[in-house]
C-alpha positions as CSV (number, residue, x, y, z in Angstrom):
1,X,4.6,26.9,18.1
2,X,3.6,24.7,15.3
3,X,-0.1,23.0,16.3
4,X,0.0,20.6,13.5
5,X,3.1,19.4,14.6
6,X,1.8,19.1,18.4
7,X,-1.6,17.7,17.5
8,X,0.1,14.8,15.1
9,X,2.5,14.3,18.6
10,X,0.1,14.0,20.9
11,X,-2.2,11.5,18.8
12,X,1.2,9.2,17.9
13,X,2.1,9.1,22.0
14,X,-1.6,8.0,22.2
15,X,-1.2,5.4,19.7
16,X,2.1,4.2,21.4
17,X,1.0,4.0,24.8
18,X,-2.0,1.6,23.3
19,X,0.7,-0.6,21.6
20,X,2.7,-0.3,25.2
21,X,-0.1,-2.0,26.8
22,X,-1.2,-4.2,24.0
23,X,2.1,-5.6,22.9
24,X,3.3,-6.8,26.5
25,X,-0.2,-8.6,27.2
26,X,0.1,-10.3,23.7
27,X,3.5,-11.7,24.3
28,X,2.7,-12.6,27.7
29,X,-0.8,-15.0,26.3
30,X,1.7,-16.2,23.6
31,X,4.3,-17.6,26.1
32,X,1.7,-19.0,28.4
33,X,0.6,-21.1,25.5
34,X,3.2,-23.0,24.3
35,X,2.3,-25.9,23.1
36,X,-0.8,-23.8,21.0
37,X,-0.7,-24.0,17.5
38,X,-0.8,-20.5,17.2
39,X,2.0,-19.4,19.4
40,X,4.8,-18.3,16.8
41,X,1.9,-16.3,14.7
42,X,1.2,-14.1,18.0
43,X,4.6,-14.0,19.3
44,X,5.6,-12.6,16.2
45,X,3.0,-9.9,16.3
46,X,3.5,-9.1,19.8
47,X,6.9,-8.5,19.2
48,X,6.1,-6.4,15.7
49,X,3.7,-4.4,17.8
50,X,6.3,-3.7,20.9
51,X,8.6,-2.3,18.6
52,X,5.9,-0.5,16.9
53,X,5.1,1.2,20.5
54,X,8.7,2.5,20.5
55,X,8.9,3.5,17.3
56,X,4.9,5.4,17.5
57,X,6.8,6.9,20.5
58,X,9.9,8.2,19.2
59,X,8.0,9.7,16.7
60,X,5.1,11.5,18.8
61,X,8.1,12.9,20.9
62,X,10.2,14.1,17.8
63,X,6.8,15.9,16.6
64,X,6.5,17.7,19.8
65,X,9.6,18.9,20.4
66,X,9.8,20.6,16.6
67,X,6.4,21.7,17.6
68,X,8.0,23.2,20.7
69,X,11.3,24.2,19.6
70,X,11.8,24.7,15.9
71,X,11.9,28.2,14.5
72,X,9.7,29.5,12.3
73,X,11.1,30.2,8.7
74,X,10.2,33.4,7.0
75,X,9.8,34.0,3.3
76,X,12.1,36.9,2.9
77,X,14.6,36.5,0.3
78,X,18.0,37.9,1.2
């Protein structure tokens, strides 16, 4: 088992499950106000970060599951 692998997982599932909670709230201020000037500039980052939440998370789960399951590849020249 590859802890580089696992450690870098582990800290991208962290960084998505931030997004996960951060995105949603975002979007949710954003549609609330409307008639705000600002509205399209944060509901276009609320939306950039949701998708960055799956993405973060896709990738932390990849990471761990070569850390888990990948074999190791030896040197020896056949």
């Amino acid at each position: 088992m590859s802890e580089k692998f696992l450690i870098r997982g582990f800290k991208q599932i962290i960084i998505s499950f931030f997004l996960m909670f951060l995105g949603p709230t975002l979007l949710f201020q954003s549609f609330k106000n409307e008639d705000h000037p600002w509205f399209i500039p944060v509901l276009i980052i609320s939306i950039i970060i949701c998708i960055l939440s799956l993405f973060y998370g896709i990738k932390g789960l990849k990471n761990i599951m070569n850390a888990i399951f990948k074999k190791k590849e030896s040197n020896v020249v056949k």
